[in-house]
N, C-alpha and C positions, 0 to 999 in steps of 0.2 A: 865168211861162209864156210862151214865145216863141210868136208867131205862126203860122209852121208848126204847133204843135202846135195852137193855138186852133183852125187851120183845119179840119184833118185830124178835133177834135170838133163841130166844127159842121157839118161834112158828114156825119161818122157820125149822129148825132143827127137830122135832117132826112131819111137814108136810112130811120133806124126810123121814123119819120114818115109816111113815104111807105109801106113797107116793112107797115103796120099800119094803113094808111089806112080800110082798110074796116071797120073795126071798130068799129059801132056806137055802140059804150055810151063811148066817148072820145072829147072833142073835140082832135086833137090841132092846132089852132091854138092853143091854149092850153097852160097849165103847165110842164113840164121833164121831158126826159127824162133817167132817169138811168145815166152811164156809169161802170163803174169796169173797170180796169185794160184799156183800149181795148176793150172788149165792154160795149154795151148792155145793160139790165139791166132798163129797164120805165121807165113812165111814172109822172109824178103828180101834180095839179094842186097842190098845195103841201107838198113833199117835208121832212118833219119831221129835224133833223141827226140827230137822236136813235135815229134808224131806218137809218143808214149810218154805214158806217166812215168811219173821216178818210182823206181822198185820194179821196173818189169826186166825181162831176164831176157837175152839174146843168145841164142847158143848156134853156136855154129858146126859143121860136120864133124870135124875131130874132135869136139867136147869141150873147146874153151869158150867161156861163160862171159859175158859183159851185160854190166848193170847200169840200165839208165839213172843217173844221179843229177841232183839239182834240180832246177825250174819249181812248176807247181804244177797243179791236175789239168789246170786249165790251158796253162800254154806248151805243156811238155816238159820234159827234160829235157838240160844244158848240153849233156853230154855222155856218152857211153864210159862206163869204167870197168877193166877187167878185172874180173874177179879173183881173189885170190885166194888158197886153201888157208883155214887157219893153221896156225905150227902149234903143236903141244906144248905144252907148258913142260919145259923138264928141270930138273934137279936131280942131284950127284945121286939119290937114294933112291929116286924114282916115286917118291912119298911126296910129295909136293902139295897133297890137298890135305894129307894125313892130320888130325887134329889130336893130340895126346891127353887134351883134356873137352872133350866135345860139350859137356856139361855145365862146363865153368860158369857159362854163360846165365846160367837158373841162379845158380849162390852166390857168385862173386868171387869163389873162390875154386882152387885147380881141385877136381876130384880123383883121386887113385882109381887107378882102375883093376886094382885086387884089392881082395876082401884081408882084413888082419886080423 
């Protein structure tokens, strides 16, 4: 999961938060909210896999993420997994995707990329 997205759920999550603050009968400094397919869905202080499809997102007050994984739609997922940021790809030049010959690909062969 790339950062951007992690962001973009821990802001959502925080808005429901906020967004459901007055409500009584929940502490929401506590537990996970849960999100699937970027729409909030509810709260829960200890959200069981078994009870969500695989792919919904569980976020909790400080911003770390767990994704229900395994099972199927029907009986739930197996198991919560936390998520983790991807790492960039790096290389000594910082060029790591850089293609010297982008072209090649049409002729078969490497094209210059100055005119002679």
């Amino acid at each position: 999961m790339n950062t951007l997205d992690q962001n973009k759920l821990v802001a959502l999550a925080a808005d429901y938060r906020q967004a459901n603050a007055d409500n009584p009968a929940i502490d929401f400094s506590t537990g996970f909210v849960i999100v699937y397919r970027d729409e909030a869905w509810g709260w829960s202080l200890k959200p069981s896999p078994s009870s969500w499809k695989p792919g919904t997102i569980a976020i909790d007050p400080t911003g770390n993420i767990e994704i229900a994984v395994g099972g199927n739609d029907y009986d739930g997922a197996d198991t919560w997994e936390v998520a983790q940021p991807e790492q960039p790809q790096s290389s000594e030049s910082g060029w790591s995707h850089y293609d010297p010959n982008p072209f090649s690909w049409m002729t078969g062969t490497a094209v210059s990329p100055t005119r002679h």
